[in-house]
C-alpha positions in Angstrom: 190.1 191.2 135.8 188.0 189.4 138.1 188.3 186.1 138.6 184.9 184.2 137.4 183.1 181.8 140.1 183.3 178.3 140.6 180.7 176.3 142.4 182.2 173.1 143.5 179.5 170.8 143.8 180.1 167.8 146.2 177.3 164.6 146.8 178.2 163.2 150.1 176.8 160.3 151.8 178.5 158.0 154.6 182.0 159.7 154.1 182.9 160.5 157.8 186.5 158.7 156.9 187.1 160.7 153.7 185.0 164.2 153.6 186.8 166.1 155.5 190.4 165.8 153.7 188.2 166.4 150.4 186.8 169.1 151.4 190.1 170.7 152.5 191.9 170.0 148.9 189.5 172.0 147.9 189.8 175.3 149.9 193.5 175.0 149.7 193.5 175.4 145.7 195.5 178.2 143.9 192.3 178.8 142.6 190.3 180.6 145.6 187.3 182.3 143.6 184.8 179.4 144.7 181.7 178.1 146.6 181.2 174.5 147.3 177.5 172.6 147.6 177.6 170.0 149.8 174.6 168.0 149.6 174.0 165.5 152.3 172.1 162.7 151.4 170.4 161.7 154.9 174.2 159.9 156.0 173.6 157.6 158.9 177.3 157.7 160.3 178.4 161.3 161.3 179.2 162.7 157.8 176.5 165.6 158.5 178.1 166.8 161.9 181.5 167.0 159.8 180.0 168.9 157.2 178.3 171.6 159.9 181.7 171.9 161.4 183.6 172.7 158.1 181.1 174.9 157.3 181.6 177.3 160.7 185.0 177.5 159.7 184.6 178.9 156.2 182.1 180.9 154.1 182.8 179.5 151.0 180.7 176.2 152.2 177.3 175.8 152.4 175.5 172.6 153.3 172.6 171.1 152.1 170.7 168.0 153.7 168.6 166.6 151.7 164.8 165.8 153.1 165.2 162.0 151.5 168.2 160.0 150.4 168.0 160.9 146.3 171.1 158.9 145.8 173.6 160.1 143.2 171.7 161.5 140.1 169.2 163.5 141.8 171.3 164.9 143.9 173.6 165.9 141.0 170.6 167.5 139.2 169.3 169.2 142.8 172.9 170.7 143.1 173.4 172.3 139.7 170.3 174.5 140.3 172.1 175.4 143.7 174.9 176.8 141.9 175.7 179.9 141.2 179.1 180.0 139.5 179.8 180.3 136.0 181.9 177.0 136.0 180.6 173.6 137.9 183.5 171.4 139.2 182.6 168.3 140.2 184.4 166.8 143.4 183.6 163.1 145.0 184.0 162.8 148.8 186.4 160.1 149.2 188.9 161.8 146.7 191.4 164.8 146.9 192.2 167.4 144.5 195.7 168.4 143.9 196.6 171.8 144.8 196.3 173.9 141.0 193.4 171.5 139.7 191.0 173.8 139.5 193.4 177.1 138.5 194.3 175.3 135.6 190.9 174.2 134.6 189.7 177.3 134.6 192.6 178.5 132.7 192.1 176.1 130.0 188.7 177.2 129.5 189.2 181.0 129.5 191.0 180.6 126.4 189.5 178.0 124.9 186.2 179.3 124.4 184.7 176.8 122.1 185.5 174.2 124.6 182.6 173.5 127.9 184.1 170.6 129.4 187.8 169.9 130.6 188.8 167.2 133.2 192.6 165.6 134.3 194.1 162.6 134.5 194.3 161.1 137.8 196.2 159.1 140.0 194.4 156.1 141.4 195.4 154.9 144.8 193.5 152.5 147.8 193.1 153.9 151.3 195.5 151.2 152.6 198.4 151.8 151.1 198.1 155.8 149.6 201.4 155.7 148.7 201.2 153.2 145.8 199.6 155.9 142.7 198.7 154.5 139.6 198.6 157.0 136.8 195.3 156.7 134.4 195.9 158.3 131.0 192.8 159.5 128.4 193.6 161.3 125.1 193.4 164.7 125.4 192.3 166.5 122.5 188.2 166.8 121.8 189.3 165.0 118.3 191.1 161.9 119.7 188.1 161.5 123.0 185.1 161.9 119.9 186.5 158.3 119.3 187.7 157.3 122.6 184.2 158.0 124.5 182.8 155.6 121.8 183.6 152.7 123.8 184.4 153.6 127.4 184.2 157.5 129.4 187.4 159.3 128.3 186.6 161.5 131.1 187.4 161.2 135.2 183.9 163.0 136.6 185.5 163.8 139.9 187.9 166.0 138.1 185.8 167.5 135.7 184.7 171.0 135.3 182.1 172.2 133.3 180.5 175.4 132.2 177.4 176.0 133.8 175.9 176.5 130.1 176.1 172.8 129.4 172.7 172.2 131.6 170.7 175.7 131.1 171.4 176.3 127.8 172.5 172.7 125.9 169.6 171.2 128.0 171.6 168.3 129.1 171.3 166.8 132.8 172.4 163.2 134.6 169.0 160.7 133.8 168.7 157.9 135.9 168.2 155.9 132.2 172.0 155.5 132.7 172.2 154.6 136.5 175.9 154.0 137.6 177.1 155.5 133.8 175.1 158.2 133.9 178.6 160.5 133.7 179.2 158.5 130.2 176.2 159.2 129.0 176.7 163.0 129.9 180.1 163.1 128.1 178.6 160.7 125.0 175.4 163.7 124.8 177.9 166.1 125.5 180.4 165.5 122.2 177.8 166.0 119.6 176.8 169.8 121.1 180.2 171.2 122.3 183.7 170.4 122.4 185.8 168.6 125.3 189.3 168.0 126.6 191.8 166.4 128.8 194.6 168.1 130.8 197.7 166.3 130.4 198.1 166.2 133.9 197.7 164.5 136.8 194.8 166.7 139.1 193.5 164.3 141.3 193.8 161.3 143.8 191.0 159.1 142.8 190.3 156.4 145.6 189.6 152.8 145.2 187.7 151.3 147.7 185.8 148.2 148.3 182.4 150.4 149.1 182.2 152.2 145.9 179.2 152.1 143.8 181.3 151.1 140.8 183.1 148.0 142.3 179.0 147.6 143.4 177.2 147.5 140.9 179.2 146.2 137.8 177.1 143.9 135.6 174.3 146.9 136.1 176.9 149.5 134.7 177.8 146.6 131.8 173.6 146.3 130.7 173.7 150.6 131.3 176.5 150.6 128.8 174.5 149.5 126.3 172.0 152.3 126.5 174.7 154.3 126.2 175.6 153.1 123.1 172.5 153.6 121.3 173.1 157.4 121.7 176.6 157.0 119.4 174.1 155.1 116.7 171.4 157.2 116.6 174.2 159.9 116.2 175.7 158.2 113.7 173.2 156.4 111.7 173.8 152.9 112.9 170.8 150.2 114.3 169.9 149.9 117.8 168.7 146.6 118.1 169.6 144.5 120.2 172.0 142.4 118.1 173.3 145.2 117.0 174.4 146.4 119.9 175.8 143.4 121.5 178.2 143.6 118.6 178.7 147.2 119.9 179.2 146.0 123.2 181.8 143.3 122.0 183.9 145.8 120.3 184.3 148.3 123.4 184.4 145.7 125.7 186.8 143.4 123.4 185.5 140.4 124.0 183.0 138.6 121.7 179.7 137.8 122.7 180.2 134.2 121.4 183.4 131.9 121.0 182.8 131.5 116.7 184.2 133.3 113.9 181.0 134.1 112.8 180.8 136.2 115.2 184.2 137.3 115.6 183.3 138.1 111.9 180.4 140.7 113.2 182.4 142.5 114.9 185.4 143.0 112.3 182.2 144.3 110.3 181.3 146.9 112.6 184.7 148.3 113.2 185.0 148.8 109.9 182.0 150.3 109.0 182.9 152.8 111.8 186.2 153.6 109.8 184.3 153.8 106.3 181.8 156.3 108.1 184.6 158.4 109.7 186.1 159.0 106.2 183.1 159.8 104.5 181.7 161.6 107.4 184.6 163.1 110.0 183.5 163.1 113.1 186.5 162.4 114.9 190.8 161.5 114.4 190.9 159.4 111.8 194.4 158.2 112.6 193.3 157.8 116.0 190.7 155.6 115.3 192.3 153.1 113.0 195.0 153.0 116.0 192.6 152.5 118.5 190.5 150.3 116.8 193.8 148.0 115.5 194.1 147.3 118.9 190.7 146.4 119.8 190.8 144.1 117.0 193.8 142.4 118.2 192.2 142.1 122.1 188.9 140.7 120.4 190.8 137.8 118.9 192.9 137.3 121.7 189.9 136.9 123.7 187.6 135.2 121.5 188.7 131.6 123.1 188.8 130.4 119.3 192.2 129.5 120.4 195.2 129.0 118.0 193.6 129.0 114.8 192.5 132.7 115.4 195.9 133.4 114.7 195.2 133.4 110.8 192.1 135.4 111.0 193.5 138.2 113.3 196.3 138.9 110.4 194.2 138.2 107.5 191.9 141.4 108.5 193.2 145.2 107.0 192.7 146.0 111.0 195.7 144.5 111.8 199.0 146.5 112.3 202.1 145.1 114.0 203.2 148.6 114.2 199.8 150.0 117.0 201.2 146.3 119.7 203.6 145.9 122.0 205.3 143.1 122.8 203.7 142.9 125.9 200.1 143.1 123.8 201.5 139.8 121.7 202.7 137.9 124.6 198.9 138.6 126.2 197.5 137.7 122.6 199.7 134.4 122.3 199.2 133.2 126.0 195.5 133.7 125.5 195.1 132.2 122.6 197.1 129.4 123.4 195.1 128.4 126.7 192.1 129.5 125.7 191.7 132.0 128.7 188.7 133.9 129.4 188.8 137.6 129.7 189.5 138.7 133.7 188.5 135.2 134.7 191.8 132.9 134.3 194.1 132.4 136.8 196.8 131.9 134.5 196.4 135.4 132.9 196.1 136.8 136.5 199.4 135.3 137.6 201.3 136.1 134.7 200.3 139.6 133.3 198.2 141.0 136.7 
């Protein structure tokens, strides 16, 4: 039976450190059925004469300079047309793909037909010390990352693979409306078409760097977020104004908007109408949710800088269940609360729990 094609599809621009390891991790896979796009986009350090040279050495590469830097989105859209496999991996080029990544991608997708998009969890790790890996874990069923990807991705892009079917025949693309998110907005599109999933297993090294557009261009990504959000609402039938979302915002970000019960209030409201609509309209886990949700309940007290007295209101709401915390997620809680600590900004919390 032969083996369908993957395109790899990898954006580079001013990687001469990293490319070239990248690039390698990906023609040593199990998995050797494969073309990879790499799209330079008008590199000023010597990322281009790496890419020629790789490219001599296998015929599995081709190159692609692009006339004008794009940036990211562009070239993303520019490099799906260039591919011609049935599946699209997607491949960063500062990170490395373990060895059977894409094998068992494709594997998971041959036989589960009614799925289009499957990614991995990764290890994270920083350049200067690559032997310190930090394991990221996202559900992995499409019924428990419906309610994940309501607040935050679910999905590592650098790992993901995706049948080419998703852009030519569900019609969805990377829009520049969700610059530095516009994978989360993919994924949130992507939910209410098709199904999606998780392997339960480590696929990638995913590295952290000082340089990256995401440690960049963070309160951008925070406002894009939003926008984001109003795709879940439409979808489900909720408003999009601005308020509204702000509460939205609140509850995936756990941390209220404003230091009141008023408007810790808001957001208890919205959580639960999310349950109530669940169970009168599934549309994802419904155990999963409450779980999740129980303990974004208990982080928006925690950091609601109300301080003790937000102890009574956190157990006074049906969202609250001892049973979903740690004792590690109470010590946080109590410590915040007690001190009054603002979320990522203390250096009490930083000392203690970082």
């Amino acid at each position: 039976m032969t083996k369908p094609l993957v395109s790899v599809l990898i954006p580079c621009y001013n990687v001469e450190k990293y490319v070239k390891d990248a690039i390698n991790s990906i023609l040593t896979q199990t998995y050797s059925n494969l073309e990879i796009i790499a799209i330079n986009d008008c590199s000023t350090d010597s990322t281009g004469d790496i890419l020629r040279e790789l490219e001599k050495l296998d015929n599995r590469i081709t190159v692609v300079d692009n006339p004008q830097n794009l940036k990211l989105i562009q070239t993303l859209n520019k490099g799906i047309l260039l591919c011609n496999g049935e599946y699209i991996a997607r491949m960063d080029a500062d990170d490395i793909a373990l060895p059977t990544r894409i094998e068992k991608e494709v594997s998971f997708l041959e036989t589960h037909r009614d799925h289009d998009i499957v990614s991995t969890q990764f290890y994270a790790f920083r350049s200067e010390n690559p032997s310190k890996k930090d394991r990221h874990h996202s559900p992995v069923l499409d019924k428990e990352l419906r309610a994940y990807i309501l607040f935050r991705s679910g999905i590592c892009h650098p790992a993901v693979l995706i049948r080419k079917r998703v852009f030519t025949e569900l019609g969805l693309k990377f829009e520049s409306e969700y610059l530095h998110v516009e994978d989360y907005a993919l994924w949130s599109q992507a939910i209410y078409k098709t199904k999606i999933a998780n392997l339960d297993e480590p696929l990638l090294l995913y590295r952290v760097h000082e340089s990256q557009v995401s440690s960049l261009n963070e309160d951008l990504q925070t406002e894009n977020k939003k926008k984001v959000f109003k795709i879940h609402c439409k979808q489900l039938g909720f408003p999009t104004d601005e308020d509204f979302i702000n509460v939205y915002a609140s509850v995936a970000e756990c941390v209220p908007l404003h230091p009141t019960f008023e408007y810790l209030n808001k957001c208890e409201e919205f959580i639960l109408q999310l349950i109530d609509l669940n169970k009168r309209s599934p549309f994802c886990d419904k155990a999963y949710l409450q779980r999740m949700l129980s303990i974004h309940w208990l982080r928006l007290c925690a950091n609601s800088r109300i301080g003790l007295k937000v102890i009574n209101r956190l157990k006074a709401s049906p969202l609250y269940m001892e049973e979903n915390y740690t004792s590690r997620d109470l010590a946080i809680f109590y410590t915040k609360c007690t001190f009054k600590l603002r979320y990522k900004k203390s250096l009490i919390y930083k000392l203690v729990f970082r």
